[in-house]
Structure formats: C-alpha cells, structure tokens
C-alpha positions as protocol buffer text, in pm:
chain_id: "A"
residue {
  index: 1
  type: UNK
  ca { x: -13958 y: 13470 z: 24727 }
}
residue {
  index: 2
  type: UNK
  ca { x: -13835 y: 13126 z: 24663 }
}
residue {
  index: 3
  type: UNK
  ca { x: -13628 y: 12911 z: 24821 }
}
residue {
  index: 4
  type: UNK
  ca { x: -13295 y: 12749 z: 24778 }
}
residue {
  index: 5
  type: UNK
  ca { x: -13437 y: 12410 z: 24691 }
}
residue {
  index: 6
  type: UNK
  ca { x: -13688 y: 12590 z: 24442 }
}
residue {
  index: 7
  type: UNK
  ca { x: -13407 y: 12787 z: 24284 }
}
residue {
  index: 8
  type: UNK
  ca { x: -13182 y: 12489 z: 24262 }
}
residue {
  index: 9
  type: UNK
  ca { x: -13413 y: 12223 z: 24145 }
}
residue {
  index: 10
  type: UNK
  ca { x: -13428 y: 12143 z: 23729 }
}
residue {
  index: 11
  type: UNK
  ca { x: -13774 y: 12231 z: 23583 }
}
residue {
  index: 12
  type: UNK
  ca { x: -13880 y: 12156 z: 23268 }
}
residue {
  index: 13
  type: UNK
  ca { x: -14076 y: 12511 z: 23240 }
}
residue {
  index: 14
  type: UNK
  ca { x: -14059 y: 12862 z: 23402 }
}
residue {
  index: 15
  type: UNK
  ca { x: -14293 y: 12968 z: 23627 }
}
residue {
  index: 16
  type: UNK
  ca { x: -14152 y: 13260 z: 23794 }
}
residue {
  index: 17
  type: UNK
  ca { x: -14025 y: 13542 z: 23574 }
}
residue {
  index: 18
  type: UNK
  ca { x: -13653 y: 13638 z: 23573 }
}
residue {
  index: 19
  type: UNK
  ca { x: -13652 y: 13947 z: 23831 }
}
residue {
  index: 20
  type: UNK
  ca { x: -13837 y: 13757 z: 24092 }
}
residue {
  index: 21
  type: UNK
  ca { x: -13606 y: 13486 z: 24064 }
}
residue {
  index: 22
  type: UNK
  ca { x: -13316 y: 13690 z: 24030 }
}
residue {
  index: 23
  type: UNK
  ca { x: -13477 y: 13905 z: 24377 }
}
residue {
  index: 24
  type: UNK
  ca { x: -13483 y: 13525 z: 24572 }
}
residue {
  index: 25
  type: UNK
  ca { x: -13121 y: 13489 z: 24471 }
}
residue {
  index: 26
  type: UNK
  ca { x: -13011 y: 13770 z: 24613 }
}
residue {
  index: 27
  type: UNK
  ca { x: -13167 y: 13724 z: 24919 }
}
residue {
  index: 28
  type: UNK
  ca { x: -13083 y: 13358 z: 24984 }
}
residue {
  index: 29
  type: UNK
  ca { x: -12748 y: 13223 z: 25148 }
}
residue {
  index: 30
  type: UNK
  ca { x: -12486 y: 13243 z: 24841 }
}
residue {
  index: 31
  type: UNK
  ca { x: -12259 y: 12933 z: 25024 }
}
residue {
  index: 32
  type: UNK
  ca { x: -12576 y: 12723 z: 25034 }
}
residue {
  index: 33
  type: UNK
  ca { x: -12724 y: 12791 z: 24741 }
}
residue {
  index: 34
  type: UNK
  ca { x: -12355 y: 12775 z: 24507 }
}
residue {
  index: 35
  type: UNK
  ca { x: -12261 y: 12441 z: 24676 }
}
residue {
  index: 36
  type: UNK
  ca { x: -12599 y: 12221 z: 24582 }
}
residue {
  index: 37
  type: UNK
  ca { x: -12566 y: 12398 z: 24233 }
}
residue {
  index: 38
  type: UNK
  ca { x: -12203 y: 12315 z: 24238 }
}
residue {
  index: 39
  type: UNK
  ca { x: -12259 y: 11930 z: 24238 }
}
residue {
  index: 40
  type: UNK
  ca { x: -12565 y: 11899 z: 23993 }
}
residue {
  index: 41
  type: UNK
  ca { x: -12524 y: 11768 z: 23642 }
}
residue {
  index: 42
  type: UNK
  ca { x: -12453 y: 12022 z: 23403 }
}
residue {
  index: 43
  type: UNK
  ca { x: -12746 y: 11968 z: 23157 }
}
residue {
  index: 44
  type: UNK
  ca { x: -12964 y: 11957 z: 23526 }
}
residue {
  index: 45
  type: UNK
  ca { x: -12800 y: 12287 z: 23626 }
}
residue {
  index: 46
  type: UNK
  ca { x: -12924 y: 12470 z: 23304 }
}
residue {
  index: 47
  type: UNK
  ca { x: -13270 y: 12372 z: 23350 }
}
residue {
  index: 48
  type: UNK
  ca { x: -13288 y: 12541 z: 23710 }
}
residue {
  index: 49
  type: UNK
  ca { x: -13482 y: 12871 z: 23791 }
}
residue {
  index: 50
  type: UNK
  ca { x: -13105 y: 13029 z: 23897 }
}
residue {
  index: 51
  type: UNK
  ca { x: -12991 y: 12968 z: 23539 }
}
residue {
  index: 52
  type: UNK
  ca { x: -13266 y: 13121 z: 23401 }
}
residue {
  index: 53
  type: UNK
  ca { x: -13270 y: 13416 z: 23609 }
}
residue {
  index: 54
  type: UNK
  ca { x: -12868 y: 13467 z: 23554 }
}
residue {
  index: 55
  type: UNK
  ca { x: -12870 y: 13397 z: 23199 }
}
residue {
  index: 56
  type: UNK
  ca { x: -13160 y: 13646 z: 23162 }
}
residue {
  index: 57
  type: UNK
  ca { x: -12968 y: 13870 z: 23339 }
}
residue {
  index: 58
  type: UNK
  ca { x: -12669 y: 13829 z: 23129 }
}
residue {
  index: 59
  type: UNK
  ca { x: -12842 y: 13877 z: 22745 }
}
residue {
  index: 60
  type: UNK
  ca { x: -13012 y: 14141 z: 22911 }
}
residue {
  index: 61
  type: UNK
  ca { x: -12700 y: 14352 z: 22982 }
}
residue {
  index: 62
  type: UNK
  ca { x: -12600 y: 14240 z: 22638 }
}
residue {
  index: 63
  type: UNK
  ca { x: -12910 y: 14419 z: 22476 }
}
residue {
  index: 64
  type: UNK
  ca { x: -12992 y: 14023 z: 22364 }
}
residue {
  index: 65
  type: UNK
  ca { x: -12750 y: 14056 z: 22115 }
}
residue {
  index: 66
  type: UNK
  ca { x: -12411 y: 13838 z: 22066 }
}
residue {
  index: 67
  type: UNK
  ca { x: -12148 y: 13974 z: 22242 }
}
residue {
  index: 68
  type: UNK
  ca { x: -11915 y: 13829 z: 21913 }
}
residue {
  index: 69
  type: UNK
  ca { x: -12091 y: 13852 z: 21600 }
}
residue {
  index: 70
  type: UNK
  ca { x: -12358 y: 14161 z: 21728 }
}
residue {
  index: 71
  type: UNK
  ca { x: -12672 y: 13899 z: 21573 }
}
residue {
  index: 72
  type: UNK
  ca { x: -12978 y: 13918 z: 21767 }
}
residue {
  index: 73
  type: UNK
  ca { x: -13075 y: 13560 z: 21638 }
}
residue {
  index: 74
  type: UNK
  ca { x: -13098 y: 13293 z: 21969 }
}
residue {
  index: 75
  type: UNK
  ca { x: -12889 y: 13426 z: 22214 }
}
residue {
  index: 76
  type: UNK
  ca { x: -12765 y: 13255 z: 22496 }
}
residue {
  index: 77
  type: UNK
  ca { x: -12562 y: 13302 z: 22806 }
}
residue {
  index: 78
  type: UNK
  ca { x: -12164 y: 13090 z: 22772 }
}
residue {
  index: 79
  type: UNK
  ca { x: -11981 y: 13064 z: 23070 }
}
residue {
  index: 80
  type: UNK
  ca { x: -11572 y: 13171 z: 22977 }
}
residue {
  index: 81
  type: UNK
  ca { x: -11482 y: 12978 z: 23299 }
}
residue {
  index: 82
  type: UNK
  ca { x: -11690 y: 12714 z: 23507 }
}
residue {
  index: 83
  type: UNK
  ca { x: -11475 y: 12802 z: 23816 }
}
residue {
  index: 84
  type: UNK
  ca { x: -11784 y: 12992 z: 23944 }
}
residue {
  index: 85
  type: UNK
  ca { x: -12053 y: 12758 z: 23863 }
}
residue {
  index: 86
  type: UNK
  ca { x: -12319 y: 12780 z: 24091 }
}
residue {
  index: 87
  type: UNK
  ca { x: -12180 y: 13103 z: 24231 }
}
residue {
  index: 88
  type: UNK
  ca { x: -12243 y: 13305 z: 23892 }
}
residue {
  index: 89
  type: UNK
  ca { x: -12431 y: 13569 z: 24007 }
}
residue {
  index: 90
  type: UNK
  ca { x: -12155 y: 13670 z: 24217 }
}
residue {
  index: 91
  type: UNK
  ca { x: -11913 y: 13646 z: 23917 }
}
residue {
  index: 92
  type: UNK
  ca { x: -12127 y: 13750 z: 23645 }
}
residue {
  index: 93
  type: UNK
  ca { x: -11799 y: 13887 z: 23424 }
}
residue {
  index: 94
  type: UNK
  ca { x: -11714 y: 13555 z: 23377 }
}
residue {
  index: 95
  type: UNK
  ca { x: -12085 y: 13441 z: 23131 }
}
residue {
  index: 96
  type: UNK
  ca { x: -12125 y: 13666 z: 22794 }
}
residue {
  index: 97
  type: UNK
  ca { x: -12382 y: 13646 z: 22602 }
}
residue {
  index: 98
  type: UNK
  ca { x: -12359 y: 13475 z: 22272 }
}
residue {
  index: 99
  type: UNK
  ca { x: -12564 y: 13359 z: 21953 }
}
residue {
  index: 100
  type: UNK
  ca { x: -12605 y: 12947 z: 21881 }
}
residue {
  index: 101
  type: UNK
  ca { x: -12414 y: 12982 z: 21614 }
}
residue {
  index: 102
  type: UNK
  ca { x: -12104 y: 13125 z: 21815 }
}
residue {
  index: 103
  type: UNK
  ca { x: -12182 y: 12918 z: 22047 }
}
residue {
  index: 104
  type: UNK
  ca { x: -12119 y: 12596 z: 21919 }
}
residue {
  index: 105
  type: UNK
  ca { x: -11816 y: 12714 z: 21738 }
}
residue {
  index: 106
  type: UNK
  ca { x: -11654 y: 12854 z: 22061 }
}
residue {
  index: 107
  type: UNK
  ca { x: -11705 y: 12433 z: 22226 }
}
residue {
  index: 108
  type: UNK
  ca { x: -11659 y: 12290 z: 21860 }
}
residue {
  index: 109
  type: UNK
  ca { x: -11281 y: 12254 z: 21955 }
}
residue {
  index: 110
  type: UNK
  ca { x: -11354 y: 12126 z: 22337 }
}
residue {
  index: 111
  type: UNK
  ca { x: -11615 y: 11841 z: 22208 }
}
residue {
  index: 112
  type: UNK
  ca { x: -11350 y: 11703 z: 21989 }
}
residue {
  index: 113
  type: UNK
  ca { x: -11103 y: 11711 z: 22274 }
}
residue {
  index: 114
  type: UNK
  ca { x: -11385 y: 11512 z: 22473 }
}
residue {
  index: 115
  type: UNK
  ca { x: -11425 y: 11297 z: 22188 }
}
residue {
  index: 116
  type: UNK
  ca { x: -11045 y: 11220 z: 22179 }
}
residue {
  index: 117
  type: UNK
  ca { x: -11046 y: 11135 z: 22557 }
}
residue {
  index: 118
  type: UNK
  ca { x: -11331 y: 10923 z: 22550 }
}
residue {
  index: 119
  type: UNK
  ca { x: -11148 y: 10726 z: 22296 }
}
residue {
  index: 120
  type: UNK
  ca { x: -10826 y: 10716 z: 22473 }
}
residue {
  index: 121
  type: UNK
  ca { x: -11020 y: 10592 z: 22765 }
}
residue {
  index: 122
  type: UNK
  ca { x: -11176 y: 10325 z: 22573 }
}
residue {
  index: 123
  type: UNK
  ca { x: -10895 y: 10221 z: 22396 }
}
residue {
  index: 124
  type: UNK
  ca { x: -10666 y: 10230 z: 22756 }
}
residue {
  index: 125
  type: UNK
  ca { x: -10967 y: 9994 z: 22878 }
}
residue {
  index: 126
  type: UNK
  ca { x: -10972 y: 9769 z: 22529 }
}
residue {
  index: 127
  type: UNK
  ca { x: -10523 y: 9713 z: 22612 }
}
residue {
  index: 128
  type: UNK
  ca { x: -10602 y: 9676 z: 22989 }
}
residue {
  index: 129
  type: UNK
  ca { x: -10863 y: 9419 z: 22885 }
}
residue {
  index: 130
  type: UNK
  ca { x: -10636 y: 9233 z: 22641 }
}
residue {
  index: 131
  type: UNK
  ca { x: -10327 y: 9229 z: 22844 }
}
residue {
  index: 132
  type: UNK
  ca { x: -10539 y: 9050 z: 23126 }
}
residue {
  index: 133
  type: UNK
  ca { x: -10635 y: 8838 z: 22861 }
}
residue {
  index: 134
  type: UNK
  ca { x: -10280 y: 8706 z: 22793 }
}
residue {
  index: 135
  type: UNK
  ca { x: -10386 y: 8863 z: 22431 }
}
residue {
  index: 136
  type: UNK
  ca { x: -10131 y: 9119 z: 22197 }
}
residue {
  index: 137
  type: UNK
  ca { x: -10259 y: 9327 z: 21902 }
}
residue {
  index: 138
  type: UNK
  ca { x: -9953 y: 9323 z: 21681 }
}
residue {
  index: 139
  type: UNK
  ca { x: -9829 y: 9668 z: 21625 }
}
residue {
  index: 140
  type: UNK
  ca { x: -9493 y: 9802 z: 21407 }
}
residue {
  index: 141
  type: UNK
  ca { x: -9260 y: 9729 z: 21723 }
}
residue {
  index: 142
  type: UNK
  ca { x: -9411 y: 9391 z: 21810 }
}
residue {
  index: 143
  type: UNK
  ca { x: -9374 y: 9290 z: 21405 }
}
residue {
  index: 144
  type: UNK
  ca { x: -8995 y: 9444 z: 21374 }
}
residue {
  index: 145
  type: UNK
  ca { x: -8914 y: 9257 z: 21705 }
}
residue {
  index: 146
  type: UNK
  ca { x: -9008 y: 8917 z: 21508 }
}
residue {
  index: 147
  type: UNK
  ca { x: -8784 y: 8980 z: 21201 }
}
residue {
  index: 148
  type: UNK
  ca { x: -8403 y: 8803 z: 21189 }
}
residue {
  index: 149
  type: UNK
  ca { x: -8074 y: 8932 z: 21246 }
}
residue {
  index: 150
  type: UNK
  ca { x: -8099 y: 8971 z: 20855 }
}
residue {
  index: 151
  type: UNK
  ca { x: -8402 y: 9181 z: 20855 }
}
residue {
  index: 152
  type: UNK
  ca { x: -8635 y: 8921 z: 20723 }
}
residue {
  index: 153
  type: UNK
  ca { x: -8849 y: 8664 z: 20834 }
}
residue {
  index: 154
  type: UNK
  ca { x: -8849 y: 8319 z: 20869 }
}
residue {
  index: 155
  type: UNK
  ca { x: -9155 y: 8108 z: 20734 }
}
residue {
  index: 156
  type: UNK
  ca { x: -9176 y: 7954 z: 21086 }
}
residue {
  index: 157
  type: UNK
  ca { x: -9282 y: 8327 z: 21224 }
}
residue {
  index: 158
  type: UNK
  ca { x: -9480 y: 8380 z: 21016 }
}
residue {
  index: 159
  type: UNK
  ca { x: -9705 y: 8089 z: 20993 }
}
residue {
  index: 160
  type: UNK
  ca { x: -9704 y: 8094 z: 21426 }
}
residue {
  index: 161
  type: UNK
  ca { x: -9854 y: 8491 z: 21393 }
}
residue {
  index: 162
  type: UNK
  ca { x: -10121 y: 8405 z: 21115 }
}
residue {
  index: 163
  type: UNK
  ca { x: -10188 y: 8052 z: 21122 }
}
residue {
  index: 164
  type: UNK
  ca { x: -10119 y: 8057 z: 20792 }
}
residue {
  index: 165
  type: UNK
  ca { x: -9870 y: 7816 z: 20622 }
}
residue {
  index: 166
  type: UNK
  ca { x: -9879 y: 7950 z: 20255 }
}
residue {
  index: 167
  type: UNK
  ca { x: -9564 y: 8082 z: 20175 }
}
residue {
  index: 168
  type: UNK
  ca { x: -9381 y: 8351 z: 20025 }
}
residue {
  index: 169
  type: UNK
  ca { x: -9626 y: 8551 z: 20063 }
}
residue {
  index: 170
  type: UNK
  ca { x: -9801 y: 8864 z: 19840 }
}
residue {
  index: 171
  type: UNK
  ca { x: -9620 y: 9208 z: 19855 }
}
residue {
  index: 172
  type: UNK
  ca { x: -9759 y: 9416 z: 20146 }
}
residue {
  index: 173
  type: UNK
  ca { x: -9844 y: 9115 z: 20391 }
}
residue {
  index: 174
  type: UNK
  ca { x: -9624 y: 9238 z: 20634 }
}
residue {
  index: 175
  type: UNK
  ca { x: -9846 y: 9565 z: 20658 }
}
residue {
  index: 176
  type: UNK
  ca { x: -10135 y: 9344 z: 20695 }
}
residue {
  index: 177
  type: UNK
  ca { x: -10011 y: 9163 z: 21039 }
}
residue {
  index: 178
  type: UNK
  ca { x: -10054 y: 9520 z: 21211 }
}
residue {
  index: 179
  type: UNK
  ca { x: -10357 y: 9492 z: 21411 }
}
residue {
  index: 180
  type: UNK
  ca { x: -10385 y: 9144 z: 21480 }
}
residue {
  index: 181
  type: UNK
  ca { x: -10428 y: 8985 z: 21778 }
}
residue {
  index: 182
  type: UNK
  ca { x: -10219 y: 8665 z: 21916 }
}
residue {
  index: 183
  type: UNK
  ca { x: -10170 y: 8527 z: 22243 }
}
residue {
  index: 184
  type: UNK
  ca { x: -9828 y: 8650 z: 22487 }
}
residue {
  index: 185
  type: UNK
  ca { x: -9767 y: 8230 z: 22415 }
}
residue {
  index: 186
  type: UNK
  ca { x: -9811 y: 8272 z: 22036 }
}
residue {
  index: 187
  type: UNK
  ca { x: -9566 y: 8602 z: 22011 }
}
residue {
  index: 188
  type: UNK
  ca { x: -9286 y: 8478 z: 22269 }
}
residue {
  index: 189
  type: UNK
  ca { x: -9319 y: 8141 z: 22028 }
}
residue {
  index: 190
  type: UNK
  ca { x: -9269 y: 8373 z: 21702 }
}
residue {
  index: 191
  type: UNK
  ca { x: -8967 y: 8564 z: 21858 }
}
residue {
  index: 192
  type: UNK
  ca { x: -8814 y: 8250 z: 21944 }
}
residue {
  index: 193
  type: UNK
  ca { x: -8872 y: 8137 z: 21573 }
}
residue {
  index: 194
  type: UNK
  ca { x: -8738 y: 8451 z: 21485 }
}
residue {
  index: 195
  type: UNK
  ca { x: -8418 y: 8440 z: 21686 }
}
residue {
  index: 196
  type: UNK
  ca { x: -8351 y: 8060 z: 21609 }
}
C-alpha cells in the first residue's frame, strides 16, 4: 500500500500499476491526501501516482475510447470542473475521458482567454510603469484633447508632441501621433498650445 506522500509526490515514471494505486487511495485519509494535492502545481499534479491511478480509472470506464468523438487514438482523462482537484476520486463524474485531439480543442478557447489576460496584465503593468514615469502614450482622446476650438491644430502642438518643426504636414500624420510617448510636462505644454 502506499502512502500519502508516495501518492502525492510527481514522478517522472510509474512504478506501481493503476489498481494498487487506486487500492492505497482508497484506503488513505481523503482530507489529507485532497489538501497536499490541492496546492501542487498543476503540471506537478498530473505527474503523481493519484493521477495516474484516477485517470486510468476514468478511460477505463470509458472502454479507452473518447467520450466525444468515440476514437480510440490517445485518450486522456479532462477534468469538466477543477472544483474537486485533488479530491477526484471522490467526484469522479466530474473527469471524462477524451482523445488529444478533443482535448485541445475543448481548452483551445480557455488558452486564448489566458493569453488575453496575460496581456492585459502586462500591458496594466507597461501604463502603471509609464504613469510613474511622468510618461503618456498618446492615444485618440489624448490627440483630440490637443486640437483647437476650430478642430485643428496649431503648428506650436504639434512640433511640442513630435519634436518636429516641419510643417504642414503629409496627409495621415495625425494617425501617426497615436502611440507615442511624451512626458505629462510635454502634453500639459501641447494642450496649453492648443488652447492659446
């Protein structure tokens, strides 16, 4: 029988088969054993013995065939909710057993959504970072802030935003202002230009 630090710690090969694993895990304290599972890594948690006993457990009530598509072809265990983890085996409605290929297109949506957060969270840290740094990066409302009663803009504002004293300029240069990055000193200057 093994015990609840064998069946929680990450191997990088099987020893034991499935039903002798799956035996120690029912015969082991469930609150222990979920709450160390609970807290490791997710790619750590799939490399335990108790993963490996529950997802064998899992294709094998699926007759190793995809519980979506019916193919036989590298089936694995998904879990439909990670509300459980670590307490599967006491929940096992809530794992299926799928093929790779279904696999990956059931998280394809949820690894873009990660994707989008992680850039959010960049990009909040990138604004954080420049507005500690007394820097702006010009967007549509900072540029339509800087034009005239009129609607235009005066040479002065522009040539404070780009450093730039050619004027008039070529069609579309308004466009290109979007993006760049001026000091708080160098934009309060430009909307006083502007205003003037």
């Amino acid at each position: 029988m093994l015990t609840i630090t064998e069946l929680s710690t990450p191997v990088t090969r099987q020893v034991h088969p499935p039903g002798e694993i799956w035996h120690s895990i029912q015969q082991v304290n469930a609150d222990e054993l979920g709450k160390i599972l609970k807290f490791l890594k997710y790619p750590l948690f799939l490399r335990t013995p108790y993963w490996f006993a529950v997802s064998s457990v899992v294709k094998e009530r699926a007759g190793n065939r995809c519980q979506m598509c019916n193919s036989p072809e590298n089936t694995q265990a998904h879990h439909r909710t990670y509300e459980h983890r670590g307490f599967e085996h006491l929940h096992m409605g809530d794992l299926v057993c799928v093929c790779e290929k279904c696999h990956k297109q059931h998280h394809k949506p949820e690894i873009i959504q990660r994707a989008r957060e992680a850039a959010w969270r960049r990009k909040a840290t990138r604004d954080e970072q420049n507005a500690r740094d007394g820097i702006i990066i010009l967007k549509k409302r900072h540029i339509s802030a800087c034009r005239t009663k009129a609607g235009g803009f005066r040479k002065e504002t522009y040539r404070l935003l780009t450093g730039d004293i050619t004027w008039p300029q070529p069609e579309g240069w308004i466009k290109r202002l979007r993006g760049l990055r001026v000091t708080q000193e160098v934009y309060e200057a430009a909307l006083r230009s502007a205003k003037a």
